[in-house]
C-alpha positions as CSV (number, residue, x, y, z in Angstrom):
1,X,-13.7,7.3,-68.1
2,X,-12.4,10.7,-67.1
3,X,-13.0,11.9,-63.9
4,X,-15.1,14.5,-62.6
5,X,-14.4,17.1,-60.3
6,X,-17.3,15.6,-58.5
7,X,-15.1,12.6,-57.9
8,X,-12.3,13.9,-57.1
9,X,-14.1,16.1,-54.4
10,X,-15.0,13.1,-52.4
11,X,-12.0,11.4,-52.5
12,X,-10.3,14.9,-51.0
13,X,-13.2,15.1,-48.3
14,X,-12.8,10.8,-47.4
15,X,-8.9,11.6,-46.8
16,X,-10.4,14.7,-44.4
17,X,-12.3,12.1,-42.8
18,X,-9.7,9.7,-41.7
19,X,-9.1,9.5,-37.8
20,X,-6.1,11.5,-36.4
21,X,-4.3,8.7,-35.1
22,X,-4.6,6.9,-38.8
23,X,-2.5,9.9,-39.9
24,X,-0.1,10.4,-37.6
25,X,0.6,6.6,-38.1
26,X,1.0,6.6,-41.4
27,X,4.0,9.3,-40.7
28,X,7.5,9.5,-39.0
29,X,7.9,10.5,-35.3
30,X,8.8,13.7,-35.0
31,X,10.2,14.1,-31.5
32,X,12.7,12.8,-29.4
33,X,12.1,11.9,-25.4
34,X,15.7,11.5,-23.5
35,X,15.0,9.8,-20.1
36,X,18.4,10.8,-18.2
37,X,18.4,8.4,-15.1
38,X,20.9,6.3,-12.5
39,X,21.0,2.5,-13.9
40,X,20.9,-0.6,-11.4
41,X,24.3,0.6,-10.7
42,X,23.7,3.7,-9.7
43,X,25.9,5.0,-12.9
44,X,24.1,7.6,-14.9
45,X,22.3,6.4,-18.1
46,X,20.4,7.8,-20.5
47,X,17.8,6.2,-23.1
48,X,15.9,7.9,-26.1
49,X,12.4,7.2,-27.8
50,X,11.5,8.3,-31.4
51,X,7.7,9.4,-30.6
52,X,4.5,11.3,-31.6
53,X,4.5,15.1,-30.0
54,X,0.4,15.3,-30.9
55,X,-0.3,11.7,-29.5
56,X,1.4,13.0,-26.1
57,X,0.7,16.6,-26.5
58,X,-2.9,14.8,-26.0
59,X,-1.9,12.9,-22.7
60,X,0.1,15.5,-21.2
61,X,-0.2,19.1,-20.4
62,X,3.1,19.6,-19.9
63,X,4.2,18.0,-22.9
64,X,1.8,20.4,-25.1
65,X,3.1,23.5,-23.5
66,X,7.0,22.3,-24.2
67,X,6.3,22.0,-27.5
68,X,4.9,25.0,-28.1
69,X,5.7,28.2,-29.9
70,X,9.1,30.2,-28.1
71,X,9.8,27.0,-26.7
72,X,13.3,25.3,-26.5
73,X,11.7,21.7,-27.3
74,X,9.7,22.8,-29.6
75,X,13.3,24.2,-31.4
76,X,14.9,20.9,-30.8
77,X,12.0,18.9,-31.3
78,X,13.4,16.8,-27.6
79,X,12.0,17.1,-24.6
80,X,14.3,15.2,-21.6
81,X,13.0,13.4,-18.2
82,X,15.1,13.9,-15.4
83,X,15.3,11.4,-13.0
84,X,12.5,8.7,-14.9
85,X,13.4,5.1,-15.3
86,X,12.3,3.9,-18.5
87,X,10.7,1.0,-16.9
88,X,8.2,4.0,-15.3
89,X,7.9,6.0,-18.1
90,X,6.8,3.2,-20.1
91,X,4.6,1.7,-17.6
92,X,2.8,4.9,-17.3
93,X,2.0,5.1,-21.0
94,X,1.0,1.9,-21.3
95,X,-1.6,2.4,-18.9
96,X,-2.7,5.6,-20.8
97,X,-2.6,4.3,-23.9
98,X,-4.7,0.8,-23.8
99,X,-7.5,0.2,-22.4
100,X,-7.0,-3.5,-21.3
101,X,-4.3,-2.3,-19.1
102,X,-5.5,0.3,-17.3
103,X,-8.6,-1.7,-16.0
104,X,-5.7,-4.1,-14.3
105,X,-3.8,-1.5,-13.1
106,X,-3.7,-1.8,-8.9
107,X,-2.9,0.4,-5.8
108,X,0.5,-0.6,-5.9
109,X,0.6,0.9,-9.8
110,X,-1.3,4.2,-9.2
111,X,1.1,4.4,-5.9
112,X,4.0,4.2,-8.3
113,X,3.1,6.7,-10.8
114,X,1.3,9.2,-9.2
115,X,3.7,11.6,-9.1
116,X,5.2,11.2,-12.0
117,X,1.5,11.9,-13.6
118,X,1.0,14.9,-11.5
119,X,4.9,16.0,-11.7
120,X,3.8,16.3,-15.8
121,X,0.6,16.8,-15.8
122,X,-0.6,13.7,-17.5
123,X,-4.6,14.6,-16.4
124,X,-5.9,11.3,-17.4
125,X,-3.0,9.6,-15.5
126,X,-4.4,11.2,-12.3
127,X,-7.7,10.5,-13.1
128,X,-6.9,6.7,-13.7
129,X,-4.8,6.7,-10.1
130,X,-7.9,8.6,-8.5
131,X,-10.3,5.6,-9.5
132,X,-8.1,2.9,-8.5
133,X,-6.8,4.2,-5.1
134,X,-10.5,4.9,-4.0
135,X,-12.0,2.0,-5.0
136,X,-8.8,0.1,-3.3
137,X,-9.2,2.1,0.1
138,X,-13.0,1.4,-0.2
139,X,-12.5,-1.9,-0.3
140,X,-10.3,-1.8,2.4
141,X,-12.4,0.0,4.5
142,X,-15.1,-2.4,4.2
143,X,-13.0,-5.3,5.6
144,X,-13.7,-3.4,9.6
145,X,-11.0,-3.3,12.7
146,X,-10.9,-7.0,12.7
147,X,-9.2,-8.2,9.2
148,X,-5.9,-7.2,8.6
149,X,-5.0,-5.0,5.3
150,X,-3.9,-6.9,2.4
151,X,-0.8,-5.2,2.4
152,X,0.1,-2.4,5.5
153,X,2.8,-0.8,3.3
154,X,0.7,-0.2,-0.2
155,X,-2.2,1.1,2.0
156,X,-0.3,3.7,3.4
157,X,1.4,4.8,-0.2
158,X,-1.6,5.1,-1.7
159,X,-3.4,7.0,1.5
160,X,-0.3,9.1,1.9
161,X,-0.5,9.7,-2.0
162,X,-4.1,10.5,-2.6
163,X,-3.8,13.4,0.3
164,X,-0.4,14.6,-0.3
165,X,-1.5,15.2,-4.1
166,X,-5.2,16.1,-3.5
167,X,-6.6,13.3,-5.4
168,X,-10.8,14.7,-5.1
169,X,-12.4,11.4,-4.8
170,X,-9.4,9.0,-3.3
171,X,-8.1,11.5,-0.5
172,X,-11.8,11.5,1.1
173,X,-11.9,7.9,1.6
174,X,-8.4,8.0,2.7
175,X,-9.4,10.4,5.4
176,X,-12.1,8.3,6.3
177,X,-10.3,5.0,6.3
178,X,-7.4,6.2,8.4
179,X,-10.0,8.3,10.9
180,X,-11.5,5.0,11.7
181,X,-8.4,3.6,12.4
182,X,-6.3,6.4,14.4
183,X,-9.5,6.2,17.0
184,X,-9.1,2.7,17.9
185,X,-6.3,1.4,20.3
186,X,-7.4,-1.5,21.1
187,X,-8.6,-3.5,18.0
188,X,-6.2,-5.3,16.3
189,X,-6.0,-3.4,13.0
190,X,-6.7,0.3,14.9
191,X,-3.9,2.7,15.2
192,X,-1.9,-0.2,16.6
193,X,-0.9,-1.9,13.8
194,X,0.6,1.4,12.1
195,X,4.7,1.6,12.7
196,X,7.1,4.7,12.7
197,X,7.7,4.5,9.0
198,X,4.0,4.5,8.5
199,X,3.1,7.3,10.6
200,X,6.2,9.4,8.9
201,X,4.3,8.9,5.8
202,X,1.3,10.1,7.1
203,X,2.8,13.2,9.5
204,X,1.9,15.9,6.9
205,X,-1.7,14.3,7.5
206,X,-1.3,14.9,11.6
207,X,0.3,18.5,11.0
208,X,-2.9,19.4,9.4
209,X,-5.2,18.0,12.8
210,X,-6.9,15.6,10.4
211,X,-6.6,13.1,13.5
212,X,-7.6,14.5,16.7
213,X,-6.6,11.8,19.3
214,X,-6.8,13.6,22.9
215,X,-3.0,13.3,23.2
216,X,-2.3,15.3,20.4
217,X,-4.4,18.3,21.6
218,X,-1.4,20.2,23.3
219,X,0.9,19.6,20.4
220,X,2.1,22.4,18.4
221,X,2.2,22.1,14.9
222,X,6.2,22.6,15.2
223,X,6.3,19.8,17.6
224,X,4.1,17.6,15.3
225,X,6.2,18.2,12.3
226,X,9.4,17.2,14.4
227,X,11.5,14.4,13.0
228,X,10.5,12.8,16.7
229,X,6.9,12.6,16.7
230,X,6.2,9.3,14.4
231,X,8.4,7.6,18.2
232,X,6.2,10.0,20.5
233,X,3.4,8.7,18.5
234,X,3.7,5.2,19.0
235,X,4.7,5.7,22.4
236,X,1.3,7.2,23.3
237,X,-0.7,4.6,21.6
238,X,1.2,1.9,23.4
239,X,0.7,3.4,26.7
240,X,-3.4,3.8,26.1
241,X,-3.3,0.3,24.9
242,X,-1.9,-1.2,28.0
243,X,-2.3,0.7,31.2
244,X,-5.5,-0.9,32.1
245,X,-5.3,-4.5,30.9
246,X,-3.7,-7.3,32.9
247,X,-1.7,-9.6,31.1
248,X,-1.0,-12.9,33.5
249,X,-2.7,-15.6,32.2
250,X,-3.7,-15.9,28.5
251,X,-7.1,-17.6,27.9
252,X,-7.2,-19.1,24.2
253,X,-10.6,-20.5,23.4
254,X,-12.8,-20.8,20.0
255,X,-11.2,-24.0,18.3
256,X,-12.3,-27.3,17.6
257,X,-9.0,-28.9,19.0
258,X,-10.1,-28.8,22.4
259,X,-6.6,-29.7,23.7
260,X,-5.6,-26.5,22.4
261,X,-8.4,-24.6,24.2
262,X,-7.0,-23.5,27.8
263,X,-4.9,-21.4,30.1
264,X,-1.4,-19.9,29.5
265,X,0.6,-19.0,31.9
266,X,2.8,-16.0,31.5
267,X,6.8,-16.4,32.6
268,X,8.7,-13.2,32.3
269,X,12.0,-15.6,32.9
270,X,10.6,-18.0,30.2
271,X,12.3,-18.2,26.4
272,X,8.2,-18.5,25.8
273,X,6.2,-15.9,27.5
274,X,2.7,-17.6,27.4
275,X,2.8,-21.4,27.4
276,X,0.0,-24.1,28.6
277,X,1.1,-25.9,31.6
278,X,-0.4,-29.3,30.3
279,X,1.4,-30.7,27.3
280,X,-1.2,-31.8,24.1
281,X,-1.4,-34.6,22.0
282,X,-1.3,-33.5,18.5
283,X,-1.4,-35.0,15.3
284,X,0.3,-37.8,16.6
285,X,3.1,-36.5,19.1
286,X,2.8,-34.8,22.5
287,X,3.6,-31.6,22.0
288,X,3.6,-28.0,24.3
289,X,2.0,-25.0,22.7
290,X,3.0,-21.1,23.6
291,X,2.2,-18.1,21.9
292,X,5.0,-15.7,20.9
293,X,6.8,-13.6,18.5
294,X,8.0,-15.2,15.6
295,X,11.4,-13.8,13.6
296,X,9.4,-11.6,11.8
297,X,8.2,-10.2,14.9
298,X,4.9,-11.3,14.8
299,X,2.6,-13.0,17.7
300,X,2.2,-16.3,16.6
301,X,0.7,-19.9,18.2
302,X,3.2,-22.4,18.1
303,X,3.6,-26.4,19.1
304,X,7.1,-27.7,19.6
305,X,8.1,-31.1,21.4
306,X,8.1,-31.7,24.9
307,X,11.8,-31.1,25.2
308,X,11.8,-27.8,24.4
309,X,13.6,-28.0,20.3
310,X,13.0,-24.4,19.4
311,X,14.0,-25.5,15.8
312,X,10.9,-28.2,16.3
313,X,8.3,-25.1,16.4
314,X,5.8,-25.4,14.4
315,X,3.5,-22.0,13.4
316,X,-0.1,-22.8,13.7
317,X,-1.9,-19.7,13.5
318,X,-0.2,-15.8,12.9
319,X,-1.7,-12.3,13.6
320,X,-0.6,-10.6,10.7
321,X,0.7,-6.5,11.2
322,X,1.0,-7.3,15.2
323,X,4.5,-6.4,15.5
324,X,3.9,-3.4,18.2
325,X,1.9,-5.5,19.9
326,X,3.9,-6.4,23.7
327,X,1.6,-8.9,24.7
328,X,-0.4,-11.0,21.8
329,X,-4.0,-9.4,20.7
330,X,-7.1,-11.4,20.6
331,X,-7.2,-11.3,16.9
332,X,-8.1,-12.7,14.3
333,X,-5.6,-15.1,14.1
334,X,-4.4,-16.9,10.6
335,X,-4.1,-20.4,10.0
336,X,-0.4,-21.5,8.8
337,X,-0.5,-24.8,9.3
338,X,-2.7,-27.1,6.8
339,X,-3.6,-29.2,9.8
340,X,-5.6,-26.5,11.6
341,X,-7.3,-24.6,8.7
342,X,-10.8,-25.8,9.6
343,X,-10.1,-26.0,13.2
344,X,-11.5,-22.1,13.3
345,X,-10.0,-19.1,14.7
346,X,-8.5,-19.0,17.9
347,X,-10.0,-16.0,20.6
348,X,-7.7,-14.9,23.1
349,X,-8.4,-12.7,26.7
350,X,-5.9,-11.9,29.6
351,X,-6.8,-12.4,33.3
């Protein structure tokens, strides 16, 4: 049967039809991205993709403008990264590109590729990192002044981040998570728990009085944006935190092995600065318990044998982020060892 114009018109307007991304894959790439980098190392490297320039003229601004009219890429038809490990540059497409992976993506990936999304302006990129880090921080937030972060140093990228690059939903609750925080210098996970390579992070957020702790008020902004003020920082909040509080005799109370229940005594000339005078039976051996610093400079309640082994310590219970801590704060305490994870959380006061 011969065919109709008629037929032939709706075969032309079914190929009109078909989805862009049918066509495009039915064709060749038609640009090239260099990624000009320093390997593992640290020689320079370089690595080329053979890509679609409308698939990421759609993700990124930057991209669409390079390949436009009068442009040297679009002469070349290669646009080159500076600086971008492919492991990055893939990672942020990926996320951009499937669904399934951008609903896993985490603080720790949006603190990652942030600025390489807002370096090229990949506007869904940001979008994605917006989401994440606010929902993250919110989370966070929720968890009060008496439960440490689940990580210090991802929190404080992705604070850091979400301000520095004025991400509009995360860098409010970043604000508001951190304000909570800077005011308290006495809870555990208040200002306390931040160190000098947290607060550098966060300076730019100090030079613009976003915190307004009364020692700060006489700062200049010069003086804030100093290379010394994450020490004179720190410096303060220690003093405030222990100018009024004695620090003798630790009290420990709260768990259900009683023996561990009791006075410490403090000994500046002791290798353990708190330790209970009376010796404990414990799961089957006499044992002395003190609180101190562990090696990653963390308070800690240990139990060693009665002749003083320091190798026989054993780590019952850890206050996670206390490292500025001088003297060991009432909480909450972790259990390390499997032998006292129901026996509750240890509370601790000074006399």
């Amino acid at each position: 049967m011969a065919e109709t114009n008629r037929d032939r018109g709706v075969e032309e307007e079914q190929v009109a039809d078909e989805p862009p991304c049918k066509k495009i894959r039915s064709s060749d790439p038609d640009i090239k991205i260099t990624l000009k980098y320093m390997d593992d190392d640290n020689d320079p490297a370089t690595k080329e993709y053979s890509m679609y320039g409308p698939v990421l003229s759609h993700l990124s601004k930057f991209i669409d403008t390079s390949l436009s009219v009068g442009m040297q890429e679009k002469a070349t038809n290669e646009i080159i990264f500076h600086d971008v490990h492919p492991d990055l540059f893939e990672k942020a497409l990926n996320f951009l590109q499937e669904p399934c992976a951008a609903r896993s993506m985490t603080a720790k990936d949006a603190s990652e590729l942030i600025e390489f999304y807002d370096k090229y302006d990949f506007e869904g990129g940001l979008k994605l990192c917006d989401e994440v880090i606010a929902a993250y921080l919110e989370h966070q937030n929720a968890l009060g002044l008496m439960t440490p972060p689940d990580d210090l140093g991802i929190l404080v990228d992705a604070a850091a981040l979400a301000y520095q690059i004025n991400l509009p939903k995360a860098k409010d609750v970043a604000i508001s998570y951190l304000r909570t925080r800077m005011r308290d210098a006495e809870k555990t996970y208040g200002r306390m728990m931040f160190g000098s390579e947290h607060i550098k992070k966060l300076q730019p957020m100090f030079v613009d009085r976003i915190f307004r702790e009364y020692f700060l008020e006489d700062l200049t902004k010069e003086e804030v944006s100093s290379p010394l003020f994450p020490k004179y920082f720190l410096t303060c909040t220690e003093l405030n935190h222990y100018e009024t509080q004695p620090f003798e005799i630790l009290h420990l109370s709260g768990t259900k092995h009683a023996a561990f229940n009791g006075a410490y005594q403090r000994d500046e000339f002791s290798q353990y600065p708190y330790t209970k005078v009376e010796t404990v039976y414990w799961n089957g051996q006499l044992k002395f318990v003190n609180v101190d610093k562990v090696a990653d400079c963390t308070w800690a309640i240990l139990a060693g044998n009665v002749e003083g082994d320091l190798q026989s310590q054993e780590v019952l219970w850890k206050c996670p982020y206390s490292n500025r801590f001088r003297a060991p704060p009432i909480g909450p305490w972790i259990a390390v060892d499997p032998t006292v994870q129901e026996a509750g959380s240890p509370n601790i006061c000074f006399s």
